[in-house]
N, C-alpha and C positions, 0 to 999 in steps of 0.2 A: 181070797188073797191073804198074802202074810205079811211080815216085814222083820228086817236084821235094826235092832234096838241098842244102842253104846249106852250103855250105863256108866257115867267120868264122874269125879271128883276126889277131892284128900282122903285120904287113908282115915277109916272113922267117923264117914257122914250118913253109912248105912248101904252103901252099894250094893254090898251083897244081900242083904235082906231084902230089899225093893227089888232087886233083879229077880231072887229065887220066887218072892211073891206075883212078881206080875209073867211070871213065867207058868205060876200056877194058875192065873187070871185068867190067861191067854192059850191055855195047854200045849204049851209052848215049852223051848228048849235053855236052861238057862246055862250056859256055857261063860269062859273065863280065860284072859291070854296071861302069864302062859297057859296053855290048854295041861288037864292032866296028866301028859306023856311026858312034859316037863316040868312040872310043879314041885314033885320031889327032886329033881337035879337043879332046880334053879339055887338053892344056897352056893353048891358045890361053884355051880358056873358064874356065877356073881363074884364069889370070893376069887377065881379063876384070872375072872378080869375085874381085880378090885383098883389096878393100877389106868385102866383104858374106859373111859366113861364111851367113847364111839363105840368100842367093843360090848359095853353093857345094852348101848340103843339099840345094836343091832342084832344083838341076840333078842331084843323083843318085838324088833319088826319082826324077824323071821317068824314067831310067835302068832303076831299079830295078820302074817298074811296066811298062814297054815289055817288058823282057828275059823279067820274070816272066810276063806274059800271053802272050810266045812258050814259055817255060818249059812253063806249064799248057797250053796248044796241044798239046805235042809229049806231054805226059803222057797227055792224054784218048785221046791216037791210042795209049797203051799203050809208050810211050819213056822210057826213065829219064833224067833230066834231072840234071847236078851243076853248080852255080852257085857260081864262087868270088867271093865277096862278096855281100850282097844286103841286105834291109833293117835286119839286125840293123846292119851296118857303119854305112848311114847315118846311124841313132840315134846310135848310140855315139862316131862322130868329132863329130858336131853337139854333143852334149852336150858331150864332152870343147876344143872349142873356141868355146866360149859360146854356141850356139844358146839361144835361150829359148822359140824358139814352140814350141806344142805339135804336133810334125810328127809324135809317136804317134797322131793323132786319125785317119792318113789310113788308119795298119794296117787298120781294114776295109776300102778301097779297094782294097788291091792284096793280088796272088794271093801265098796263102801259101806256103811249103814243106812238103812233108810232115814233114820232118825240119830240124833244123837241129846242125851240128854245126861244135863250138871246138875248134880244135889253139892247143895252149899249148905255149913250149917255154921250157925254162931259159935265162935273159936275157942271162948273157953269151952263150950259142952264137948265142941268135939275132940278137945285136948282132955277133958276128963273122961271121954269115951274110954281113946287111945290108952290110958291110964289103969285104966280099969278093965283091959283086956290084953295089957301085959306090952309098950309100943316095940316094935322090933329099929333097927335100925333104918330102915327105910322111913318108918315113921319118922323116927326124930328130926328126918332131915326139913319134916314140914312143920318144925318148932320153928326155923328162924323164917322171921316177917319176910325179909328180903326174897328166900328160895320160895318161901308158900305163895307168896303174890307171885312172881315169876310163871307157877307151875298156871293158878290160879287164872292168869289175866289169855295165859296161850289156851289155858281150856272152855273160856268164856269164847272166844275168838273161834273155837270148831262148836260149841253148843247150838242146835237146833229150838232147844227149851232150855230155861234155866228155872232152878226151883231151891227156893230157901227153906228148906226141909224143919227148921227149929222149931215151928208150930206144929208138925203133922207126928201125929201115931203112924206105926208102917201102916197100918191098917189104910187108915185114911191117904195116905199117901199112894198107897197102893192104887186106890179107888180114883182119886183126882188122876195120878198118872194115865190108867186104862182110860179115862173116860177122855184125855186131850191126845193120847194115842190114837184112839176109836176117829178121833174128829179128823186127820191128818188127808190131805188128799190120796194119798196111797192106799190107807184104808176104805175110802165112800164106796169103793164095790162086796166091801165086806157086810154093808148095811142091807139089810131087809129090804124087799120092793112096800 
């Protein structure tokens, strides 16, 4: 048995590293919305709709249901699948930058994760991260208290696990993540008799 894994949290807490690591754990697939067919057009189509925040949501649903239905693809065939970003993220920036429609309605639409899991890390390390890896604009927007709690409290609110990442090496963190993944009831047929 496999499982489709959300990797959420602010821009800077390690997402990508944990993801690409437990993907390695897992021999697993470590995948990302938007997915790589979009990733170089995303500047162009951000800037596109810099005027239309609904129009920015939903260029990352579409993302998000594309990615996901490759996600569950690669699960059904028995692959672990780790996705850093996915639909908790969409919510959470939409809401935190005035989204009003109701884009929670589409959740039965698209493929869920078996799990979804929040790396939280103490704010200034992870504002001297963002720092020290050059922050793009999308970061900055997680400078003011007010938007980073907003993004913060809607992604606690889809988290399956939440993990305050400020003590652990990826390493270590790697290891605790696999080992409370392993434990998961979707996983117990994956255990040894």
């Amino acid at each position: 048995m496999a499982g489709f894994v959300a990797i959420e949290g602010l821009d800077g807490v390690g997402k990508s590293t944990i993801m690409n690591r437990l993907a390695e754990r897992f021999s697993g697939h470590a995948m990302s919305t938007p997915g790589p067919a979009l990733r170089s057009g995303r500047p162009a189509i951000l800037e596109a709709f810099a005027h239309d925040e609904l129009a920015k949501a939903l260029f990352y649903a579409a993302s998000v249901s594309s990615e996901g239905r490759h996600a569950r693809s690669l699960v059904e065939r028995g692959e672990w699948v780790f996705m850093d970003r996915y639909w908790a993220s969409t919510l959470a920036y939409a809401k935190a930058r005035g989204v009003s429609a109701d884009l929670g309605a589409l959740s039965k639409s698209l493929p869920q994760p078996d799990i979804t899991i929040l790396l939280v890390l103490d704010e200034p390390e992870r504002q001297r991260r963002l720092s020290a890896r050059g922050a793009t604009a999308e970061d900055m927007e997680t400078l003011d208290p007010g938007f980073r709690e907003c993004v913060l409290e809607e992604l606690r609110s889809h988290a399956d696990i939440s993990v305050d990442v400020t003590s652990f090496t990826a390493e270590a963190l790697s290891v605790e993540l696999e080992q409370r993944i392993r434990q998961l009831p979707f996983c117990l047929s994956d255990r040894p008799e």
